[in-house]
N, CA, C and O atoms as a GROMACS GRO file, in nm:
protein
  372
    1UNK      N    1  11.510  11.033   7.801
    1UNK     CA    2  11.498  10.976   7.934
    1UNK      C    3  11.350  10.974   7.973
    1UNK      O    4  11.288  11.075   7.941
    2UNK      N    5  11.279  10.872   8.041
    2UNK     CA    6  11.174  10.862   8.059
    2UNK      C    7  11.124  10.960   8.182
    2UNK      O    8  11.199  11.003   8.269
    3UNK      N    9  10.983  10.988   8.172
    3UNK     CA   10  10.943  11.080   8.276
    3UNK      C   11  10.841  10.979   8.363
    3UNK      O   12  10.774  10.880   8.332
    4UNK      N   13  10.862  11.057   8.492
    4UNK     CA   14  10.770  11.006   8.617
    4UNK      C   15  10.687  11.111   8.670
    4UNK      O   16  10.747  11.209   8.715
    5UNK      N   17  10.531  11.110   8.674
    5UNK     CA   18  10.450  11.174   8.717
    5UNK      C   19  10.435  11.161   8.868
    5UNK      O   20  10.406  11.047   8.905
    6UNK      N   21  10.446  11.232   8.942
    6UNK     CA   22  10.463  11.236   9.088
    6UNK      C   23  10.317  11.235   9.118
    6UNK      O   24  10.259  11.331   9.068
    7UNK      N   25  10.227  11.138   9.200
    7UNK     CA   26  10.145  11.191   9.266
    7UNK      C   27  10.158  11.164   9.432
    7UNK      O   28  10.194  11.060   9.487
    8UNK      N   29  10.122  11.276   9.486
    8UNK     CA   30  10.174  11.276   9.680
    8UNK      C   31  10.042  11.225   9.730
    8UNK      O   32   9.932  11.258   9.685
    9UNK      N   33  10.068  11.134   9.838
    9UNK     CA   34   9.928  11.108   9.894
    9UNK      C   35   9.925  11.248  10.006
    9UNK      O   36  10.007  11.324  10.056
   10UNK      N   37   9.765  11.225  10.006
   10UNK     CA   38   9.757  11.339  10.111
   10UNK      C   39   9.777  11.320  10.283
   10UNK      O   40   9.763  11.214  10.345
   11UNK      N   41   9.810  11.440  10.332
   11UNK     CA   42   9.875  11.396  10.420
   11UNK      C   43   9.814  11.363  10.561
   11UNK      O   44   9.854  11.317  10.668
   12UNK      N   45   9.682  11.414  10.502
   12UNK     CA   46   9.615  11.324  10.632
   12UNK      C   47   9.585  11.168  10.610
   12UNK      O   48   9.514  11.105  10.688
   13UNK      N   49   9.638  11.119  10.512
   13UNK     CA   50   9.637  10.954  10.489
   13UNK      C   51   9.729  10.903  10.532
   13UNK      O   52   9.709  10.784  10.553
   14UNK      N   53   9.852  10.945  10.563
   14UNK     CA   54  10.010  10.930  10.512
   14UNK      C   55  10.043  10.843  10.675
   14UNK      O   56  10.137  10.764  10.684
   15UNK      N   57   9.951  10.872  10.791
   15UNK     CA   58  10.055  10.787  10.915
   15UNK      C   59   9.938  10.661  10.843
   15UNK      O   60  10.004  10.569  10.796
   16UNK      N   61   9.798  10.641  10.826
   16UNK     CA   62   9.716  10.544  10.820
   16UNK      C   63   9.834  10.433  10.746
   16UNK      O   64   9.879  10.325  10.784
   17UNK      N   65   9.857  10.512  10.628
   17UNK     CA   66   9.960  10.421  10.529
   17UNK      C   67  10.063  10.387  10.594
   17UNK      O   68  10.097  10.272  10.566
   18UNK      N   69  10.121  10.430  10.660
   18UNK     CA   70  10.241  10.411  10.739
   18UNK      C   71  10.238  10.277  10.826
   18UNK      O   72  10.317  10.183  10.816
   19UNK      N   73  10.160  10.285  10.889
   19UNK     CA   74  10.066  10.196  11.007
   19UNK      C   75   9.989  10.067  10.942
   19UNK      O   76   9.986   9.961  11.006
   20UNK      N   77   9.933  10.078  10.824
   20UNK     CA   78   9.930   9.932  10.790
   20UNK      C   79   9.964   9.843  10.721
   20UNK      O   80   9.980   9.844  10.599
   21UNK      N   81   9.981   9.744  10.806
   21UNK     CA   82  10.050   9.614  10.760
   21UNK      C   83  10.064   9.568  10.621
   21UNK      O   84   9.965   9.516  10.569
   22UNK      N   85  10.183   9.580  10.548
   22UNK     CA   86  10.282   9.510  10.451
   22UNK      C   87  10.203   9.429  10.372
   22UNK      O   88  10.211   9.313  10.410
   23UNK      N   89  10.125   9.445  10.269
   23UNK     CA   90  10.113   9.337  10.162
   23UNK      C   91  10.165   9.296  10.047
   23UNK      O   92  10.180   9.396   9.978
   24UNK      N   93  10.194   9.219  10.002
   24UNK     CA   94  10.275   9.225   9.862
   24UNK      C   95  10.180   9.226   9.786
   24UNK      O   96  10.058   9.230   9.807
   25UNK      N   97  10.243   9.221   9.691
   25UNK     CA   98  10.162   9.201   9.556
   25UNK      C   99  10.090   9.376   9.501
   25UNK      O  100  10.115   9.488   9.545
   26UNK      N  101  10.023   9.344   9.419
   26UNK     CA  102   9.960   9.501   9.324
   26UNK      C  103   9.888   9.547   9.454
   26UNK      O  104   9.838   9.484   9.547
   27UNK      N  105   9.899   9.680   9.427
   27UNK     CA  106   9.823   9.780   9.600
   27UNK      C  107   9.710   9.845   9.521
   27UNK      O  108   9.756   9.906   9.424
   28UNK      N  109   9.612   9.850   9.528
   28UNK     CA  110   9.494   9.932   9.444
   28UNK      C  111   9.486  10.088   9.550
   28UNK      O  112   9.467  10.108   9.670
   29UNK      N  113   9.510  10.173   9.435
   29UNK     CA  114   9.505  10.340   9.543
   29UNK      C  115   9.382  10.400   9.483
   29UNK      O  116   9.328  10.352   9.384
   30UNK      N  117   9.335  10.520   9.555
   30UNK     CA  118   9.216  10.583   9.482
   30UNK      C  119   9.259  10.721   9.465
   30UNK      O  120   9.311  10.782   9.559
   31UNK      N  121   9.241  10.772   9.349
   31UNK     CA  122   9.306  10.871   9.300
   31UNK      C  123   9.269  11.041   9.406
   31UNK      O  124   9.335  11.144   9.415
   32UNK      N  125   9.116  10.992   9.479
   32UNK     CA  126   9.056  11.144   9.540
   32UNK      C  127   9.183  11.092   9.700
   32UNK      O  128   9.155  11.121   9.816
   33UNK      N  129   9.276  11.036   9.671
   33UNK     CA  130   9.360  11.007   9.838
   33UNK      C  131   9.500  11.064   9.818
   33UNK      O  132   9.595  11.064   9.896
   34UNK      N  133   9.485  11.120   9.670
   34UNK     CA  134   9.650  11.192   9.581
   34UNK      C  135   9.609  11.291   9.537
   34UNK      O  136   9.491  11.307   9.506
   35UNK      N  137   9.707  11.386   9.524
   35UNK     CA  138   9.728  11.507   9.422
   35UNK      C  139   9.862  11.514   9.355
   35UNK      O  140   9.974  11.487   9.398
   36UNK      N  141   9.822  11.558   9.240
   36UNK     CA  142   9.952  11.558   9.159
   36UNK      C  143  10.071  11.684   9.179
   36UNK      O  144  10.058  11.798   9.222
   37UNK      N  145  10.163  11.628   9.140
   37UNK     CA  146  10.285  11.718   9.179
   37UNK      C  147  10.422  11.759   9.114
   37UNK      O  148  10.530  11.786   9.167
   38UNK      N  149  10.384  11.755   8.977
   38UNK     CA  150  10.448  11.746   8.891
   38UNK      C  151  10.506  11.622   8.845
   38UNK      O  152  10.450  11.517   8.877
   39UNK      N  153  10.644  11.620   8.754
   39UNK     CA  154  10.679  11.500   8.745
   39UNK      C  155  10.874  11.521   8.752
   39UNK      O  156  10.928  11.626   8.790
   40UNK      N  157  10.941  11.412   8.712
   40UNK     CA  158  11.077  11.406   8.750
   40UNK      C  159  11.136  11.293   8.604
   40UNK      O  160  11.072  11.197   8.562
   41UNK      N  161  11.262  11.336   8.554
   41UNK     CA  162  11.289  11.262   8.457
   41UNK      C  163  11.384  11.158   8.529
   41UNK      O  164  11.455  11.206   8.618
   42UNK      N  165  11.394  11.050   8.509
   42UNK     CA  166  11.505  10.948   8.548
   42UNK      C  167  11.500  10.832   8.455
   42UNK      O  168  11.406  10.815   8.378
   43UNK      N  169  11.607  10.747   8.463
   43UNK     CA  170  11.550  10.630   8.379
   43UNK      C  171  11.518  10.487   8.455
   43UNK      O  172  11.562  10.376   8.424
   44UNK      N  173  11.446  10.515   8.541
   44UNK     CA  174  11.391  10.418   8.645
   44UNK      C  175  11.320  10.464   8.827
   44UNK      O  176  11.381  10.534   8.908
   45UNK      N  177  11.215  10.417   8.843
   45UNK     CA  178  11.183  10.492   8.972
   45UNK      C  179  11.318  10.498   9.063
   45UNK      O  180  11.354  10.606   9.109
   46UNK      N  181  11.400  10.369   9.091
   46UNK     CA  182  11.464  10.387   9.195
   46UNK      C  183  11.589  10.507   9.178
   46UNK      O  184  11.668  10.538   9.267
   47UNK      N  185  11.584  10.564   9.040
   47UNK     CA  186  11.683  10.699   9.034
   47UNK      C  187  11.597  10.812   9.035
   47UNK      O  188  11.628  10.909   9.105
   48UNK      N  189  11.464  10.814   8.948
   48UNK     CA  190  11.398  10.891   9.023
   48UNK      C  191  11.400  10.942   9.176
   48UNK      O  192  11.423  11.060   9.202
   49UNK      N  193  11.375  10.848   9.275
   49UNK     CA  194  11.366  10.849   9.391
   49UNK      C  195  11.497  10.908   9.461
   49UNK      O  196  11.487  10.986   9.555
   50UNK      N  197  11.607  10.871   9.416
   50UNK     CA  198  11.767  10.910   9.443
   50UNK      C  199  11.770  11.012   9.434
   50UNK      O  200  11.816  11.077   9.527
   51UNK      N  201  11.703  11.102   9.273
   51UNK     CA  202  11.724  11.244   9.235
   51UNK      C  203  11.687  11.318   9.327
   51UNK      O  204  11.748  11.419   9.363
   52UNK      N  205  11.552  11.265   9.389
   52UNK     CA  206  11.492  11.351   9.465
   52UNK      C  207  11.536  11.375   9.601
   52UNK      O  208  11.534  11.485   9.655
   53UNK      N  209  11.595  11.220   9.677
   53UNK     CA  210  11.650  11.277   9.793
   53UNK      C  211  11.679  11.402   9.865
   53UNK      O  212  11.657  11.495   9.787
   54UNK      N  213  11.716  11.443   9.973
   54UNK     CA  214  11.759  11.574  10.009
   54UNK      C  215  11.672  11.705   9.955
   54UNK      O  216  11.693  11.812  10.013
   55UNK      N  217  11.596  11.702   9.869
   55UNK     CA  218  11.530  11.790   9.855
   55UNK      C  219  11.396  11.811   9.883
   55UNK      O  220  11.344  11.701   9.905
   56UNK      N  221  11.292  11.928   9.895
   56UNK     CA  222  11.184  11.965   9.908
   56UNK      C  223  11.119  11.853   9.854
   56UNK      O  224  11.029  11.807   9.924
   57UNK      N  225  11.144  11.796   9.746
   57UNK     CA  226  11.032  11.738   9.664
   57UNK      C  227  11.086  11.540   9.659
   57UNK      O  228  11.084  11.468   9.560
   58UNK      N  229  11.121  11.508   9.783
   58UNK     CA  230  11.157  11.378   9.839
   58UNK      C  231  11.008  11.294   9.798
   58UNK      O  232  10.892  11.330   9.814
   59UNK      N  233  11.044  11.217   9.762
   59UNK     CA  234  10.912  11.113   9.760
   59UNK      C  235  10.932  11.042   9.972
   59UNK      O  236  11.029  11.040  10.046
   60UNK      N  237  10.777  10.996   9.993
   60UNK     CA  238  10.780  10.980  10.114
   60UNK      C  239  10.691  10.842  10.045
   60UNK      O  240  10.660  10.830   9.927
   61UNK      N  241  10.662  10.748  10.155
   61UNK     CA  242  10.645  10.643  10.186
   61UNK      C  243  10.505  10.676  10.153
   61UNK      O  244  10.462  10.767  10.224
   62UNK      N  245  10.411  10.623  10.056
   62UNK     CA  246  10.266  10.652  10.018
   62UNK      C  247  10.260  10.717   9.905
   62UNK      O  248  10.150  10.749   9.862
   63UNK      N  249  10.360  10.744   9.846
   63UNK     CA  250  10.362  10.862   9.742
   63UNK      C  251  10.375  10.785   9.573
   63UNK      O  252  10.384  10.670   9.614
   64UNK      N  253  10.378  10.777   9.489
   64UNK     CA  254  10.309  10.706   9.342
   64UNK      C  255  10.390  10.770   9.246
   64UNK      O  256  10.402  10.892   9.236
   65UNK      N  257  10.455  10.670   9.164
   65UNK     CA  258  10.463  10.749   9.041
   65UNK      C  259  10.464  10.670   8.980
   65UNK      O  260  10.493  10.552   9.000
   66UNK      N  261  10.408  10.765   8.830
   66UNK     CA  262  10.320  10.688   8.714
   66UNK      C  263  10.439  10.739   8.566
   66UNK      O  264  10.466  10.849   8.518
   67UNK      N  265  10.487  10.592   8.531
   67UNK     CA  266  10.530  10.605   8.407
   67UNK      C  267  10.431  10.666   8.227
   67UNK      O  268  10.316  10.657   8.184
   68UNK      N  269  10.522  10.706   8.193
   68UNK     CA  270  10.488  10.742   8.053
   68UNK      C  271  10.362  10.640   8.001
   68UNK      O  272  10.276  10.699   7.935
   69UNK      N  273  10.345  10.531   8.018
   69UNK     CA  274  10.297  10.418   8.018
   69UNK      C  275  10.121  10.378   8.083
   69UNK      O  276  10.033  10.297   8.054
   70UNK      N  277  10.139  10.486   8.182
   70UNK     CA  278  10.029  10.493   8.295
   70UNK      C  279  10.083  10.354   8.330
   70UNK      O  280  10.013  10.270   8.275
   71UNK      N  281  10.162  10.310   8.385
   71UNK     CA  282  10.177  10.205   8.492
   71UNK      C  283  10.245  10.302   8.654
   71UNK      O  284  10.336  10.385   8.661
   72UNK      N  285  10.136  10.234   8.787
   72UNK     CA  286  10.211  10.319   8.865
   72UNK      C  287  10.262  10.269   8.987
   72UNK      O  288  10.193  10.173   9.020
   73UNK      N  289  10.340  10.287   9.058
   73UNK     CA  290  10.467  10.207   9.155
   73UNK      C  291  10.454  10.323   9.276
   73UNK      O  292  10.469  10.444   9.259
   74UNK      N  293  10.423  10.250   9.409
   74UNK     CA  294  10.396  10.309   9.503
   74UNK      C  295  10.520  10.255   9.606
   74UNK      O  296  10.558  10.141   9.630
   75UNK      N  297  10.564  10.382   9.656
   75UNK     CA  298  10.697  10.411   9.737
   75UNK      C  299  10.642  10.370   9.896
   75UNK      O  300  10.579  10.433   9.981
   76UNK      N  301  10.716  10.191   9.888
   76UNK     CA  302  10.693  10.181  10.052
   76UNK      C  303  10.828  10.142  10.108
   76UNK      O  304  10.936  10.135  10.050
   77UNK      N  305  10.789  10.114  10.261
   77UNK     CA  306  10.926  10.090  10.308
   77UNK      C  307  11.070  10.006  10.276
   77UNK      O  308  11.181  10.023  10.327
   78UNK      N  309  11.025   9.904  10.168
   78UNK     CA  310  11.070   9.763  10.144
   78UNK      C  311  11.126   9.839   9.990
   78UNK      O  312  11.224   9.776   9.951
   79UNK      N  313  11.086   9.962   9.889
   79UNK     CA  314  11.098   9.946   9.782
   79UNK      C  315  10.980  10.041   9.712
   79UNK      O  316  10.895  10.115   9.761
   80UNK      N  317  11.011  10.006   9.582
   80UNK     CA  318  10.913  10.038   9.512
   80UNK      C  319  10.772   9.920   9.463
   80UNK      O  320  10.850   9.884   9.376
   81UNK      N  321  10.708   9.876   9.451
   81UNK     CA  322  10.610   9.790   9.433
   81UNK      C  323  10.500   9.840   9.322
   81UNK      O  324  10.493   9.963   9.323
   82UNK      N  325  10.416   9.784   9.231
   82UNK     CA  326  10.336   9.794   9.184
   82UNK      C  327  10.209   9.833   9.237
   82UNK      O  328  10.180   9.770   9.338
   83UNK      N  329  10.133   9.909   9.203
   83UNK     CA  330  10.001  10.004   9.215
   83UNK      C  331   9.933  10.009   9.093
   83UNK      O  332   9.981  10.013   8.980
   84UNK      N  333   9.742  10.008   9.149
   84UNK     CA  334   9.658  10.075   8.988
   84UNK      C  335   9.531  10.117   9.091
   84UNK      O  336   9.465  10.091   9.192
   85UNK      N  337   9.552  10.196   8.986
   85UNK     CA  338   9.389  10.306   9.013
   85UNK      C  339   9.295  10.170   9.112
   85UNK      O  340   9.311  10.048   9.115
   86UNK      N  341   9.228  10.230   9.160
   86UNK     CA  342   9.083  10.167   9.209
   86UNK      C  343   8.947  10.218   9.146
   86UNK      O  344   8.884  10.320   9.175
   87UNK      N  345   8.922  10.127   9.061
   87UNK     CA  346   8.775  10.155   9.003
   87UNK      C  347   8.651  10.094   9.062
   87UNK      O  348   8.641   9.981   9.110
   88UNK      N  349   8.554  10.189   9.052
   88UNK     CA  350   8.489  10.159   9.165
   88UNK      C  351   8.402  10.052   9.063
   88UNK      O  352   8.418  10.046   8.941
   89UNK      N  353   8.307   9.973   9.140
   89UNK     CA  354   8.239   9.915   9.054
   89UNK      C  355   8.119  10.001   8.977
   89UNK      O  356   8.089  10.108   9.029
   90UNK      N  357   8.071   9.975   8.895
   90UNK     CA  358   7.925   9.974   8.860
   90UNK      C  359   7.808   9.923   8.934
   90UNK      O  360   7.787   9.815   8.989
   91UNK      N  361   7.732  10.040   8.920
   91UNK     CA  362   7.612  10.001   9.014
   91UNK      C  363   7.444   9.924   8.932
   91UNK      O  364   7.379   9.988   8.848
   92UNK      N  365   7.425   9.855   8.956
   92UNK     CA  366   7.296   9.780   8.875
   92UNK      C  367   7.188   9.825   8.939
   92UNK      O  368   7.184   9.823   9.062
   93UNK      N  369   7.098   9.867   8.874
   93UNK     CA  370   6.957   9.834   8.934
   93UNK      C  371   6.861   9.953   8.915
   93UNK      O  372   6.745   9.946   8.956
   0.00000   0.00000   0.00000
C-alpha cells in the first residue's frame, strides 16, 4: 500500500490560507511554511484523509501530502488539488 508523507502547515499560516481566495490549478507552497509529521499508509489521498478523520492527526485545510513519488496534493476546501515546492529563483550578478 502506498505511503503519504504528512506535512502540517504552520499554524500561524493556517487562517491566511483559509482566507484566500480559491485558485485552481498547481498551488506552489514553500517548504520553511510546513513541518513534517510523519506519514500515513492508504491507497489514495482521499482514504488517507478518511483514515485520519476523528483523530489527533486529521489533516486540516493547508496541510500537504507527498506521495512515494515526491508528487504533493494540498488539502483544501473543494478537495484535494495538486501542489510543488516553490523554488526560489537564482540570483545573477
Amino acid at each position: 500500500m502506498p505511503e503519504f508523507r504528512i506535512h502540517r502547515l504552520k499554524e500561524n499560516l493556517r487562517q491566511q490560507f483559509q482566507w484566500a481566495p480559491h485558485a485552481s490549478g498547481t498551488t506552489s507552497v514553500k517548504p520553511r511554511d510546513y513541518r513534517a509529521d510523519g506519514a500515513v499508509e492508504a491507497p489514495g489521498t482521499y482514504a488517507a484523509w478518511a483514515s485520519l478523520q476523528g483523530t489527533e492527526r486529521a489533516l486540516n485545510v493547508g496541510d500537504l501530502l507527498e506521495n512515494g513519488e515526491g508528487q504533493l496534493f494540498i488539502c483544501k476546501y473543494v478537495g484535494f488539488e495538486e501542489a510543488r515546492w516553490a523554488v526560489p529563483e537564482a540570483q545573477t550578478g
